[in-house]
C-alpha positions in Angstrom: 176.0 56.6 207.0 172.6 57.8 205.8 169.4 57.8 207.4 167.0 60.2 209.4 167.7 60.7 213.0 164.9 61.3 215.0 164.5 61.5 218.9 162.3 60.6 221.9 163.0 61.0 225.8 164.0 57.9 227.2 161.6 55.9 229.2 162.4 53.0 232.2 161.9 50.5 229.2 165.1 52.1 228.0 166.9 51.3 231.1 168.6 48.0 230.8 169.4 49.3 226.8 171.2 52.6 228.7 172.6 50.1 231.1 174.3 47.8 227.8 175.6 51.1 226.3 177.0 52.5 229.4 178.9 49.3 229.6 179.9 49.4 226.0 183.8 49.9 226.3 184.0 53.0 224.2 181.3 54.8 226.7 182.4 53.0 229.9 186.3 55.4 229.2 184.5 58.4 229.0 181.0 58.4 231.2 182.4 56.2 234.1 179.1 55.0 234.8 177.7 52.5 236.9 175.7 50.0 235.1 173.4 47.8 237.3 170.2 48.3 237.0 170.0 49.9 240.3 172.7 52.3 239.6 170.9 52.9 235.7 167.5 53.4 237.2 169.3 56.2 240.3 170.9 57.9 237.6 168.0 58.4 234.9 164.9 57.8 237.2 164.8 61.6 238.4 164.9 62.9 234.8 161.7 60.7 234.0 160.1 61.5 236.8 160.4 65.5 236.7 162.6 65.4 239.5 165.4 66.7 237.2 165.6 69.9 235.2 167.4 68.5 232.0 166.1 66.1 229.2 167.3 62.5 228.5 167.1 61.6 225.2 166.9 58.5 223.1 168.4 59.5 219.6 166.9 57.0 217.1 168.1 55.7 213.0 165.2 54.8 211.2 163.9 54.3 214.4 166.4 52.0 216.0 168.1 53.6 219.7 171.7 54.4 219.0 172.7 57.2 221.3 171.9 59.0 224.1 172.0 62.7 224.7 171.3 64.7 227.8 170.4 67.9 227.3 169.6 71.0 230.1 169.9 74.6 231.1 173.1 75.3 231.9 172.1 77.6 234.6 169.5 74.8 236.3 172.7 73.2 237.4 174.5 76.1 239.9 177.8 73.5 240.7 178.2 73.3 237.0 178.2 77.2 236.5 180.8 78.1 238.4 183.8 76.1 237.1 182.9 76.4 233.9 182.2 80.4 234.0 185.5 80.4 235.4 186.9 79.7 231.5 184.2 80.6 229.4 181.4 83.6 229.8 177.8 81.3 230.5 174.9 83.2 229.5 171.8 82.7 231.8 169.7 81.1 228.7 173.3 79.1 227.9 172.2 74.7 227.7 174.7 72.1 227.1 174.6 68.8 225.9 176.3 65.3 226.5 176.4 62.6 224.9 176.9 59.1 223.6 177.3 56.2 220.6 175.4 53.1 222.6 175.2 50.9 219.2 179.6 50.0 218.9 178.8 49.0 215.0 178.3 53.1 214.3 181.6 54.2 216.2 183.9 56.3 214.2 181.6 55.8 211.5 180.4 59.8 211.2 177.5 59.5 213.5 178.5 61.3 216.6 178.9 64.4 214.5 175.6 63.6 212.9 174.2 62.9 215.9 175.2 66.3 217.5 174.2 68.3 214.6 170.9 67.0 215.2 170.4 68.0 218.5 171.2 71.2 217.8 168.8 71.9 215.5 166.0 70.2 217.5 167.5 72.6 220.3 166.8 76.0 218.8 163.2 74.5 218.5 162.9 73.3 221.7 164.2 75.7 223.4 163.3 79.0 221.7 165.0 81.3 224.4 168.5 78.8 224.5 171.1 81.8 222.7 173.9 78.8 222.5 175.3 75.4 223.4 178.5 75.6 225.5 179.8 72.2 225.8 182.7 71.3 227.9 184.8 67.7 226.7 187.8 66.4 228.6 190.9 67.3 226.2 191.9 64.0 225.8 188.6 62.8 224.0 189.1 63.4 220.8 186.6 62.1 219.4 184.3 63.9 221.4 185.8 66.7 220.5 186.1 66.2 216.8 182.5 65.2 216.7 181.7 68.7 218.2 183.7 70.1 215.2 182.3 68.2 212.7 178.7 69.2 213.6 179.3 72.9 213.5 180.7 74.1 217.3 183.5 76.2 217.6 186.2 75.5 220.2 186.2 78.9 221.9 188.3 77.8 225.4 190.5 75.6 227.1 190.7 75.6 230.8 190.6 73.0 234.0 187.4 71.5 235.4 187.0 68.2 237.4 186.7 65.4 235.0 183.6 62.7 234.7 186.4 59.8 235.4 188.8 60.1 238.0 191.9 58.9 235.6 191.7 61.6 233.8 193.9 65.0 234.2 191.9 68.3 234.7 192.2 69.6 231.0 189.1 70.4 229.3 188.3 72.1 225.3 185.0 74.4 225.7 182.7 74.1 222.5 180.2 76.6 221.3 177.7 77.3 219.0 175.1 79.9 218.7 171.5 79.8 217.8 171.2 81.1 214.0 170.2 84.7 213.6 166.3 84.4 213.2 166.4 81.0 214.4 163.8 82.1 217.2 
């Protein structure tokens, strides 16, 4: 699929468009979301405000929303350090990304992986003293996984963290890439 992806942080008019993606089937397996506006507005509200240390972001093709990602400092988020340090080495300037495919006509249809690769590049711009992306994916997503691969991040470990939805086991793949030398 061609066209340019661009990005701009989400706003509250983006809320009930969050709200229909978190609801979409193929995001409701993995996010486990609420989807009410209440629950939509709780969830992404502190972000907008400043109350939040990470970034949500609207990913745009030819300027129509498609995707979500939110991106932060790992280290901003101490209950997130630990479990994962506990598999993988975190560096202090280490972020991390999640992510999602609202639009359901551009699933399995390349753009996750596009969609990633993306990010990472507006990453080393953004943040010019980030030295890598770790990004942990419950094993049994796939696609997530694959995505990950396809846009350039290197599966570097395997270990058990809590998962985002309750029906799934502990298992987790740990992505990484690292900022480009002279990147900064």
């Amino acid at each position: 699929m061609d066209g340019d992806i661009t990005w701009r942080p989400v706003t509250e008019a983006d809320f009930p468009l969050l709200g229909a993606w978190l609801a979409q089937p193929h995001v409701a397996r993995w996010w486990n979301h609420e989807t009410s506006p209440e629950a939509v507005e709780r969830d992404f509200g502190p972000t907008l405000r400043g109350e939040e240390p990470n970034e949500d972001l609207i990913a745009l093709l030819d300027g129509r929303p498609f995707g979500l990602v939110q991106r932060s400092r790992i280290a901003a988020y101490p209950e997130y350090v630990e479990p994962l340090a506990a598999i993988v080495d975190v560096p202090d300037d280490a972020m991390s990304i999640d992510y999602l495919i609202g639009d359901p006509d551009l699933v399995g249809r390349g753009m996750g992986a596009r969609m990633i690769a993306s990010i990472v590049a507006d990453t080393w711009t953004a943040h010019p003293a980030a030295s890598c992306i770790i990004v942990p994916v419950s094993a049994a997503n796939a696609a997530s996984w694959r995505a990950l691969e396809g846009a350039g991040l290197t599966r570097v470990a395997e270990g058990e963290m809590e998962p985002d939805n309750p029906v799934d086991d502990r298992r987790h793949v740990v992505h990484r890439i690292n900022r480009p030398s002279g990147a900064r």
